[in-house]
C-alpha positions in Angstrom: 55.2 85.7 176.5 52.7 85.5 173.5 52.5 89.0 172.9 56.4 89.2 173.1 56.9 86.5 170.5 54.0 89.0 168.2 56.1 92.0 168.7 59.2 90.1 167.9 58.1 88.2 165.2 55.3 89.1 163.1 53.8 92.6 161.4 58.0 93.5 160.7 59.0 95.3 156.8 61.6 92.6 157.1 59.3 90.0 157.0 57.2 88.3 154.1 53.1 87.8 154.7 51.8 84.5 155.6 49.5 83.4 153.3 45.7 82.8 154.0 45.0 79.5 155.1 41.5 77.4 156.5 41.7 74.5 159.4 41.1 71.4 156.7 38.3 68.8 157.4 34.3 69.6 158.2 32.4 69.3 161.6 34.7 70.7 164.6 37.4 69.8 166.4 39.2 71.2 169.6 42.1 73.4 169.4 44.3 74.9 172.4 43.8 78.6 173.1 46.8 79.8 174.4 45.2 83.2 175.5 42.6 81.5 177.6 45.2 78.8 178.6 41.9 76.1 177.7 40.6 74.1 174.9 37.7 75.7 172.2 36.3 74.3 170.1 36.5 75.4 166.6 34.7 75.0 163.1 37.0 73.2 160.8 37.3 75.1 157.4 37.8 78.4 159.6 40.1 80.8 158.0 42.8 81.2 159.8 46.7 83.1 159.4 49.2 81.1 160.8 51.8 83.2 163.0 54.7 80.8 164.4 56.9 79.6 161.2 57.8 76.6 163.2 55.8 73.8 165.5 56.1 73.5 169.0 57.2 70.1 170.4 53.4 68.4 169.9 54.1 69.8 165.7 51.3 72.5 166.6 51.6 76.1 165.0 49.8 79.3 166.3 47.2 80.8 164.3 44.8 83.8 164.2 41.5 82.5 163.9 38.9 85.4 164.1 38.5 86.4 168.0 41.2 84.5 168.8 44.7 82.8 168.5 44.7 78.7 168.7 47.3 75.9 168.4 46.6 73.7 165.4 48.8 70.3 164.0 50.9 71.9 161.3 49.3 68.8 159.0 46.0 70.1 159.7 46.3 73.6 158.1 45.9 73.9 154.2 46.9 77.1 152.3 44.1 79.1 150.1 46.4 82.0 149.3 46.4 85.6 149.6 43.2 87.6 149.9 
């Protein structure tokens, strides 16, 4: 299912680049891994790229964080640009 959605949705000429963006806050915090199917905790003010356009029903949005994809509160994420 996650790797259909990638395929379908993402790395397409049709669409437009997500910006770089970094978990906000300091310290960690726990994010869903939807790979693993189990909670990891992550460094806040890890850059991540955020893949789903919109939240699930929890207001979550996937992300590539390095090593690994997460599901992180939409409110949470703050854009830095493009690299």
């Amino acid at each position: 299912m996650l790797l259909d959605y990638l395929f379908t949705n993402t790395g397409s000429h049709d669409t437009e680049p997500f910006p770089y963006q970094v978990i906000s806050g300091s310290g960690t915090d726990w994010f869903y891994d939807p790979v693993s199917k189990s909670m990891t905790e992550t460094p806040r003010g890890t850059e991540i790229v955020q893949i789903s356009v919109e939240p699930d029903s929890k207001g979550r949005v996937l992300v590539r964080a390095p090593f690994q994809f997460l599901m992180v509160p939409e409110k949470e994420i703050v854009d830095i640009g493009f690299n």
